[in-house]
C-alpha positions in Angstrom: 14.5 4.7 10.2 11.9 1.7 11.1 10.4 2.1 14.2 11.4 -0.5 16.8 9.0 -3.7 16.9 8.8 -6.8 18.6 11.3 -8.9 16.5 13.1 -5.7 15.2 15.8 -5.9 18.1 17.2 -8.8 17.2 17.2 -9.0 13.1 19.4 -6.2 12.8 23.1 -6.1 11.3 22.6 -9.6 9.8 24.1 -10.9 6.6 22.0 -11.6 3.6 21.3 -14.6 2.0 19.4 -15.7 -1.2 17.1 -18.6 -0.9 15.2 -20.3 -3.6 11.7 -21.1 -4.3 10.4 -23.0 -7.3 13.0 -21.6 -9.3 12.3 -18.0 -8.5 14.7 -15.9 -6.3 14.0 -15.1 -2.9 15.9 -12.9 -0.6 16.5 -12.7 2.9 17.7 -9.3 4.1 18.2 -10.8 8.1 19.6 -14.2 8.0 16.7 -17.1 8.0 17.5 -18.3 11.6 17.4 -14.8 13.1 13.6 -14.5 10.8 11.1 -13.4 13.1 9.4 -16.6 15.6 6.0 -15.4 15.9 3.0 -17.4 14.1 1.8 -15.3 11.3 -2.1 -14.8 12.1 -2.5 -11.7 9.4 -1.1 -11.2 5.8 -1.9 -7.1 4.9 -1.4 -6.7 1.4 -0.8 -3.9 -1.0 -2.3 -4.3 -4.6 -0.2 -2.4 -7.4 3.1 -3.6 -7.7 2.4 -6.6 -5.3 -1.1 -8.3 -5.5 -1.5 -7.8 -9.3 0.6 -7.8 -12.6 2.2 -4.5 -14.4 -1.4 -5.7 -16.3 -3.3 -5.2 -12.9 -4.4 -8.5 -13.2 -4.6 -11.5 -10.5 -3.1 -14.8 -11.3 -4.3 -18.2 -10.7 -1.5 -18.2 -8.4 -2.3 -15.0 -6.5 -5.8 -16.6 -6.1 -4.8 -20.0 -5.0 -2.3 -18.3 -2.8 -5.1 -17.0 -0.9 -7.3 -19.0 -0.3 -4.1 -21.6 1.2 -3.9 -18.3 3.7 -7.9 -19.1 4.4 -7.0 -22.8 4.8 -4.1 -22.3 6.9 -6.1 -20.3 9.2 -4.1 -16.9 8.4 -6.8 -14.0 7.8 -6.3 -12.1 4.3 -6.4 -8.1 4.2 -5.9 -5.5 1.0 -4.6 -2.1 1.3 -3.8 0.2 -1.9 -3.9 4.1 -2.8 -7.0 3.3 -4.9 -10.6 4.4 -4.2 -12.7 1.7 -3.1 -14.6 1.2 -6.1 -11.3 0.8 -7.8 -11.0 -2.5 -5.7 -14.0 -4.0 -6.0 -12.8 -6.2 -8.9 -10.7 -8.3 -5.9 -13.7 -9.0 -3.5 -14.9 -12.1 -5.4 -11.8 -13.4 -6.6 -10.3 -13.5 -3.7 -13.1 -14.1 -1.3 -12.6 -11.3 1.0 -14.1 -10.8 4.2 -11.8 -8.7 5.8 -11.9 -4.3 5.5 -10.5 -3.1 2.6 -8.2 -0.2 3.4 -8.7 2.1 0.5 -6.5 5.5 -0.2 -3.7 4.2 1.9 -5.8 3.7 5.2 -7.8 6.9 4.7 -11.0 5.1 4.0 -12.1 1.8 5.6 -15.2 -0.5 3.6 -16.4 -3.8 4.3 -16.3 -6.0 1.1 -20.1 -5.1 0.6 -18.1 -0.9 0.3 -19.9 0.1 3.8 -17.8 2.7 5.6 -16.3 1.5 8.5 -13.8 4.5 8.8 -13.0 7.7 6.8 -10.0 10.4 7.6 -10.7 13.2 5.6 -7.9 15.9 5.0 -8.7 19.3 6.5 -11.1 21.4 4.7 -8.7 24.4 5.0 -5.4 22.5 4.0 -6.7 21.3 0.6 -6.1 24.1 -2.4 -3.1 24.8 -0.1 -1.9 21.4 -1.2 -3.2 21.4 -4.3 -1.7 24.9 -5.2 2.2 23.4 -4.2 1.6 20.5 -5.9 0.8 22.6 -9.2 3.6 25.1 -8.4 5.6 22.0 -8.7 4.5 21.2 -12.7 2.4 18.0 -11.2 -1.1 17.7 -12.0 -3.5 17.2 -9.2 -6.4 15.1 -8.7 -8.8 14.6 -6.0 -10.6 12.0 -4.4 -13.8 12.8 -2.2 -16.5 10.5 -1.7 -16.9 7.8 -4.3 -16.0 10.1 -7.1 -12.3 11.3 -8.4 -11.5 14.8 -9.7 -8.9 16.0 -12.3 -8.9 19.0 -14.4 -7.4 17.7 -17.7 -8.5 14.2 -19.0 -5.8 14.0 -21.3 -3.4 14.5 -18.1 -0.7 12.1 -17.8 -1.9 9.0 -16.1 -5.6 9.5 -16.5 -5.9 6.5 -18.8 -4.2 4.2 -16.8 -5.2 4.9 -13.6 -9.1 4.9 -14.9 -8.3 1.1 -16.7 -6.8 0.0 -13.4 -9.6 1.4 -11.1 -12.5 0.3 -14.1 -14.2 4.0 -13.2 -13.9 7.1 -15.2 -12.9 10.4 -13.4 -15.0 13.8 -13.4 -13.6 16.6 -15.0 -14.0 19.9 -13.3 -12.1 23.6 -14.0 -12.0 24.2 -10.5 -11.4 22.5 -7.3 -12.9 25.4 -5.0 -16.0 23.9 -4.6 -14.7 20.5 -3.3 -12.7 21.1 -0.3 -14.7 19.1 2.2 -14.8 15.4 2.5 -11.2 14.8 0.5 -10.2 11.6 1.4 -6.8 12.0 -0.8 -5.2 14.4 -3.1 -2.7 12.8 -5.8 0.2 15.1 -7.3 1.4 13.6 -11.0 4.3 13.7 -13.0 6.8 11.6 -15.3 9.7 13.6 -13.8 11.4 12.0 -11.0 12.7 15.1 -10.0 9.6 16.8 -10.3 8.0 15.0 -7.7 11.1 14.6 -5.1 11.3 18.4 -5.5 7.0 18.4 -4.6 7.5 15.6 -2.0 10.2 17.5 0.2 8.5 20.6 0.1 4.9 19.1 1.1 6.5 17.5 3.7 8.2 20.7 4.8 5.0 22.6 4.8 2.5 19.9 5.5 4.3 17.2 7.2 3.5 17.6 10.7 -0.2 17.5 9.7 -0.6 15.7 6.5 0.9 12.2 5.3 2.7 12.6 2.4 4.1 9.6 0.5 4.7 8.6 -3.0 2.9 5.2 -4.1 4.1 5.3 -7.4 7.3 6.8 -9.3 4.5 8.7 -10.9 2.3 9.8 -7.9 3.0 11.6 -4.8 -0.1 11.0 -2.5 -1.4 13.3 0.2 -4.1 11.9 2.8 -4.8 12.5 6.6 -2.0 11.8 9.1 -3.7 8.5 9.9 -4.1 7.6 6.5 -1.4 5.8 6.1 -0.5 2.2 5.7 1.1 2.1 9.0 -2.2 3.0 10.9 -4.0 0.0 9.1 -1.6 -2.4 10.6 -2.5 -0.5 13.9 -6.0 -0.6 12.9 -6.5 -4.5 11.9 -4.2 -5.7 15.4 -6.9 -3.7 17.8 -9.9 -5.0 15.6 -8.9 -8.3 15.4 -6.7 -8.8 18.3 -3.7 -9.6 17.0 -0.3 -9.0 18.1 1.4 -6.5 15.4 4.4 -9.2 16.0 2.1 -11.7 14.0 1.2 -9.5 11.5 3.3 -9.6 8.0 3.1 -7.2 5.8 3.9 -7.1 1.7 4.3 -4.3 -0.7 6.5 -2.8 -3.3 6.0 1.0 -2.6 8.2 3.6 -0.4 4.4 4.3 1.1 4.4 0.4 2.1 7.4 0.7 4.5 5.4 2.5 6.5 3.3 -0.8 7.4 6.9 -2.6 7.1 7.9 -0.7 10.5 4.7 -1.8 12.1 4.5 -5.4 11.6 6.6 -8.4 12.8 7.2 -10.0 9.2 7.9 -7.2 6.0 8.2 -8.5 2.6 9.5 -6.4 -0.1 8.6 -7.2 -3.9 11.4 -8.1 -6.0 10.3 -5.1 -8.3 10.7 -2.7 -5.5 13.3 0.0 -5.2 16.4 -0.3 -2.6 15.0 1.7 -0.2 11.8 -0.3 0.5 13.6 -3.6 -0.1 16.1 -2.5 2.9 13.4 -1.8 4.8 12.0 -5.3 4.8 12.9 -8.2 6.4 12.9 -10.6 3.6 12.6 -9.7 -0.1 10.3 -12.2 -2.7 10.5 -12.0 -6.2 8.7 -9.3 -8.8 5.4 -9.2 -9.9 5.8 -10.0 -13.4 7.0 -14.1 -11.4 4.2 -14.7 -8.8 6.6 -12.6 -6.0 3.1 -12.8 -4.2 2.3 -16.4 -4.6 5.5 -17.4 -3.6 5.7 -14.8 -0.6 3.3 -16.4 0.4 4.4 -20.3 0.1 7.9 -19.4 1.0 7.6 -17.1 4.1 3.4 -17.1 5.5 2.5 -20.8 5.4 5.1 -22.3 6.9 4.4 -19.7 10.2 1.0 -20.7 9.8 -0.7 -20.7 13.6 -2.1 -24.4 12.7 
């Protein structure tokens, strides 16, 4: 369930309509003329799966998309499950001034990687997690600090996830000597049911003190309870006073509908699954066709407070 917020009220139990944009498919999941009033003042973006290509690169579009957001007067924020060293390759592109919420909200750097804010899961709840998550058949890694753990390089993901972050990970036999300052621990698998099985019973054991969320198909991520995508919306409307209802939020992750529920505009990437898709108001198209870009000249600009 979304929790209730400003414009939610009113959007609900509304047919569906497709729309078009430059050629590329745009859905509304609330009918345009019930779409939320509100200027949009804040766009809060998540990177995999949204931002970037399946190549985890930007476009030219992505690029000139933001900086009509600057020109338009609507302030520009990032949020993703990465470290922040793994987003530094954004800063300069895109120009950005505002925090950079790194591992889902549990760490908060200014674009120079100055912490702002860190929630760091409890010393005494991380082999705990760890050992579940194992019990499972997923592979854990850590974050803490600046560096990320795992215990097998030639683990499932480790490639990837070290092209798409540009850093290498440290290998260790042991976690039992990193337990404090965990900012997030990452369970991994290529079985579907593997994870769901690891997700409900995390959530069982850990969920009234841990936020437990998969980013990926492939990843099941377990920060602090206000390390969540959620609390950054929370976060970026006290420090910039801004009304959540003029906030907008995109993303492609079930993780992402947690800062879906909290802002007054949710877009859902055309490459998302049902679930996150129903959980926003409109739907844009995938990232392999610029759903950013046109997320952004389709539903952002034209609420533009100018």
């Amino acid at each position: 369930m979304r929790d209730s917020s400003p414009v939610s009220d009113h959007l609900q139990n509304v047919q569906s309509r497709v729309l078009s944009s430059g050629g590329h498919a745009l859905t509304a999941t609330r009918s345009m003329s019930a779409l939320p009033a509100a200027p949009v003042r804040l766009l809060l973006a998540d990177v995999d799966g949204t931002l970037v290509t399946p190549e985890k690169a930007l476009t030219e579009r992505a690029v000139a998309a933001v900086r009509k957001l600057r020109a338009a007067g609507v302030l520009f924020a990032i949020t993703s499950g990465r470290p922040p060293r793994g987003m530094t390759m954004l800063i300069d592109p895109l120009e950005l001034e505002l925090p950079l919420a790194a591992f889902n909200g549990g760490l908060l750097v200014d674009p120079h990687l100055v912490v702002l804010e860190q929630h760091e899961i409890a010393q005494r709840s991380v082999l705990p997690v760890v050992d579940l998550l194992e019990s499972h058949g997923l592979d854990a890694w850590l974050y803490r600090g600046a560096e990320w753990y795992v215990r097998q390089l030639a683990a499932p993901h480790v490639d990837r996830e070290a092209r798409t972050v540009a850093f290498a990970p440290t290998v260790v036999e042991s976690y039992g000597e990193l337990t404090d300052g965990v900012a997030k621990l990452v369970g991994v698998s290529d079985d579907p049911h593997a994870i769901a099985a690891a997700t409900s019973a995390a959530q069982e054991r850990f969920g009234n003190h841990l936020s437990i969320a998969s980013s990926q198909p492939y990843y099941l991520d377990v920060t602090h309870p206000q390390a969540n995508k959620g609390a950054v919306v929370l976060d970026l409307s006290t420090r910039y006073s801004i009304p959540r209802a003029e906030i907008a939020t995109i993303g492609d992750g079930p993780n992402d509908t947690l800062m879906f529920a909290k802002s007054g505009l949710s877009i859902a990437m055309g490459n998302a699954g049902s679930d996150v898709k129903h959980a926003a108001t409109v739907v844009t198209s995938s990232n392999t066709e610029e759903g950013f870009a046109n997320a952004v000249e389709r539903f952002i600009l034209p609420r533009a407070p100018g």
